[in-house]
N, C-alpha and C positions, 0 to 999 in steps of 0.2 A: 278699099275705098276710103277716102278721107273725109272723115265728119267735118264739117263748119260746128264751130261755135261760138256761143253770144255772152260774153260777160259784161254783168253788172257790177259795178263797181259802187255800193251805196251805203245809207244808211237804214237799219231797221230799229223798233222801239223795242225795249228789256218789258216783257211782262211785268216782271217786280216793282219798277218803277219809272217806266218810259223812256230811262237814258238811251242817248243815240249808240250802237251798236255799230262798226266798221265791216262792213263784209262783201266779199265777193262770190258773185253767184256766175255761175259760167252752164251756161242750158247749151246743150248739144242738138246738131240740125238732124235732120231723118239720114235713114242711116244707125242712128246708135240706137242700142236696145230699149226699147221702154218699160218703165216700172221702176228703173233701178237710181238709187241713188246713195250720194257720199256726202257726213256731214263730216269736218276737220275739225277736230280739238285742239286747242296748242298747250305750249307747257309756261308757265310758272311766270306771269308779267314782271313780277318785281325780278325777277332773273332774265329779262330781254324778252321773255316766251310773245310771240305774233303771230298773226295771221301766214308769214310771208317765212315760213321755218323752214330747214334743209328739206325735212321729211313729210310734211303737207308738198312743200312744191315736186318734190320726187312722184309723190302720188297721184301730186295733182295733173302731172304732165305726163300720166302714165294709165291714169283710169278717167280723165274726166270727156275723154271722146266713146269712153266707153259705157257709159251710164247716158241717162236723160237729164241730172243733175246735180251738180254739186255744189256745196255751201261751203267756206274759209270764211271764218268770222273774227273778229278780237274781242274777246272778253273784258268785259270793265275795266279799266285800268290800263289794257298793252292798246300799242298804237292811236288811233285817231277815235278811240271809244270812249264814251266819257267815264264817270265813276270811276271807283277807288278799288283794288284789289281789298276783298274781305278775308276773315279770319279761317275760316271755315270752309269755303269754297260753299256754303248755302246761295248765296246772292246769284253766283257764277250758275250755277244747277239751272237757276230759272233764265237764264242768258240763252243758255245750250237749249232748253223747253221753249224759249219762241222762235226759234229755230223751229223746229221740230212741229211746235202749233203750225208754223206755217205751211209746212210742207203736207203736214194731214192737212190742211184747210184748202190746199194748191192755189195759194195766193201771200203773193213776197209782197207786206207792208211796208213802206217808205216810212222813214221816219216825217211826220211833216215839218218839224224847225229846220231839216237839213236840207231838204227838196221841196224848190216852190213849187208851184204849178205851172209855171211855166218849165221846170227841168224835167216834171213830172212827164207832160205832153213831151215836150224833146227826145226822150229817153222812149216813152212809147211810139213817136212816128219811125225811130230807128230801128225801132225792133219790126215794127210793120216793115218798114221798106227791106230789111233783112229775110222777111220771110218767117221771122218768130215770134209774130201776134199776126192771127186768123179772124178776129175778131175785134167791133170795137170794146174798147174796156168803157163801162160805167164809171166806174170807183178811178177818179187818178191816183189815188192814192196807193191801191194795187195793183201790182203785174200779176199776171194769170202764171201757172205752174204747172208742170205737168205731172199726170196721176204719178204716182208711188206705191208700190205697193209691199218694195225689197229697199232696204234701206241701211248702208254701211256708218254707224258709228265709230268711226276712227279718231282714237285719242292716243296721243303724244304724253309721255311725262303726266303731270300734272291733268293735260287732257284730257290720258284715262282714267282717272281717278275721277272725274266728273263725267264723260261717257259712263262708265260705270254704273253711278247714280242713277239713271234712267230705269226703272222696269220696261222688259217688255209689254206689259199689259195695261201702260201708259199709252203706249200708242200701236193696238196692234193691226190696225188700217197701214200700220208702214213696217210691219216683218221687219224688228228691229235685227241684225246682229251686232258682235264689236268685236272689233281688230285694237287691241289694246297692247300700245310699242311702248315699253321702257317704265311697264308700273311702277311708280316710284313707292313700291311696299315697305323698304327698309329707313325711309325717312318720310312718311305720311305721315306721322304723328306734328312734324314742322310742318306739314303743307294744310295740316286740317286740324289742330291741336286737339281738341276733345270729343271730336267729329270723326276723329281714324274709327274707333269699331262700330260705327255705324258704315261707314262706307267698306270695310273689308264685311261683316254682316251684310250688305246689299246686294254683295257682289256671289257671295256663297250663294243668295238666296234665288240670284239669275241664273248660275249655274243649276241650280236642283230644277227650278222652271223649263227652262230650258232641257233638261236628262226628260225630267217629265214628260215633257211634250211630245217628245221621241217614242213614248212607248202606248202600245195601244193599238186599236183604231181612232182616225183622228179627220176631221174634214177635211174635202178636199181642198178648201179654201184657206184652214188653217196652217200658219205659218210657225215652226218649232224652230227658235233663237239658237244660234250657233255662237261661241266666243274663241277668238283667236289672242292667245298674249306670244309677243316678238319679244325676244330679251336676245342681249349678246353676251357673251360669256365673260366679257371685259367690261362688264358696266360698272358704274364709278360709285355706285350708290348700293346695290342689291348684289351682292355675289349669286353665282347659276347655283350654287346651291343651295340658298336659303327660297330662290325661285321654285327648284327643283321639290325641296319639301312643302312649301307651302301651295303649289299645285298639286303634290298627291295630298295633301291636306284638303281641296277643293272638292277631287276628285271621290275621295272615301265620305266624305260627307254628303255628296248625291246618292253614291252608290246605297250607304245606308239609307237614305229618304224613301230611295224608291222598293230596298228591300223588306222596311217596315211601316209602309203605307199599307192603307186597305182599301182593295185588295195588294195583296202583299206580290212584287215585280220580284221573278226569281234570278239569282246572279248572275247568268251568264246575259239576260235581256238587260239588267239592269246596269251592268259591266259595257254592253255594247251603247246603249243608249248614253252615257257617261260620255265614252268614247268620240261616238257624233256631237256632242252638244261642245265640246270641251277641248282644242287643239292647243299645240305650245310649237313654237320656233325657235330653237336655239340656235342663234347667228355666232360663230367659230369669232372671239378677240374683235366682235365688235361693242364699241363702248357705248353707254349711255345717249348721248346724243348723234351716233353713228355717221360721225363723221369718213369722208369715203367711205362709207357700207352704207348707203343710202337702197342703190340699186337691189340687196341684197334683202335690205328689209320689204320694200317693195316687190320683189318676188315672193317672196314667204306669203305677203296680203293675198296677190294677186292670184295667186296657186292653188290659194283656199276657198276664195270666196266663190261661189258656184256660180253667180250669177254672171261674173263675167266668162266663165265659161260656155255660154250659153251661143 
């Protein structure tokens, strides 16, 4: 059966400091599963990175019938977004977090300088007459959203380097995981200058979270963080080998957490738990920005992430 769906094409406010933010939101008609959703990261503005890249739209046109929602944004600085690309990717962190505020809050804020009230109304009778507002809204200023409860961080380049940044335990109403394409680990010291070992530290520290969660008994309701990194063996920036060691570098650094925590996880549980939290895709000579191997990486996502299996 073929889902309908409804995109927004709008503006939302930056927590940090209210600049307008470029994004499209495309919500799925009944029919597609609920709970699940995809936030896009993109790569590196001062290098072209947008909203509108090979491998968001591959994805986009390949999971977004298949979730309740999904969000392509431009971070400060790439396309129609205001602000200035920062040093650090700090500024960008809180871009990605009202994203995210919104989607726990199940309510997408309009920017107000960029939608009057009168585009406001326009924009909700459509969705009404669509079929994708049930109710009337109070707020024009918000459109309503629907729950979340599985939620795909997908970052690009640069994107995952800022996916990354996230804990799970920032927002665990939305069962964060990440699909992390084309880490730029061999040149994040230019993408974040003095900010690199905090963000490869952030990222050890989701993997170990994530092993963690895995082992035990654990609520039914509680959600244990899985991470996916896509690399292609030709990327232009990381050779698969310094990938290759620096994920069993990830890897032995949970496995120890969880071998010399207290109580202490013994290594075959702690080895499997690792295992579940922690996947890698190595794509055969495709390059950094996977060019023709789009489809390719897009299977590797789509193969892992369970929800769309469902």
């Amino acid at each position: 059966m073929l889902v309908e769906t409804f995109e927004l094409s709008c503006f939302i406010p930056s927590r940090l400091d209210g600049r307008a933010l470029e994004a499209a939101v495309v919500l799925a008609g009944s029919g597609a599963p609920a709970g699940a959703a995809v936030v896009y990261v993109h790569p590196y503005p001062p290098l072209g990175g947008q909203l509108r890249n090979n491998v968001a739209q591959e994805l986009s046109a390949r999971l977004d019938r298949r979730v309740a929602l999904s969000v392509a944004f431009n971070l400060r600085g790439a396309g129609r977004s205001e602000g200035r690309t920062s040093w650090t990717g700090t500024a960008e962190q809180d871009d990605l977090r009202s994203v995210l505020d919104m989607l726990a809050a199940g309510r997408l804020l309009l920017h107000p300088r960029t939608h009057s009230a009168a585009d406001r109304r326009s924009l909700l009778a459509r969705m009404r007459a669509r079929g994708f507002l049930s109710h009337d809204v109070d707020e024009l200023g918000a459109i309503p959203l629907p729950a979340v409860s599985r939620t795909l961080l997908c970052g690009f380049s640069y994107g995952a380097m800022l996916a990354a940044s996230v804990a799970p335990a920032e927002y665990p109403q939305l069962g964060l995981d990440y699909a992390l394409i084309s880490f730029p680990y061999s040149v994040l010291w230019a993408l974040a200058l003095q900010r690199r070992g905090w963000y490869l530290q952030r990222l050890a520290s989701t993997v170990c979270e994530a092993a963690a969660a895995g082992v035990g008994e654990q609520p039914a309701s509680a959600h244990a963080p899985r991470l996916l990194f896509v690399a292609g063996t030709a990327d232009n920036f990381t050779s698969i080998a310094t990938y290759d060691r620096w994920w069993d570098q990830l890897r032995t650094k949970a496995r120890q957490t969880l071998e010399t925590a207290q109580p202490p996880v013994d290594p075959d549980t702690a080895q499997d738990a690792v295992s579940h939290a922690l996947h890698t895709a190595r794509i055969a000579n495709a390059d950094h920005g996977w060019l023709r191997r789009e489809s390719d990486m897009a299977d590797a996502v789509i193969s892992w992430w369970t929800p769309l299996q469902q």
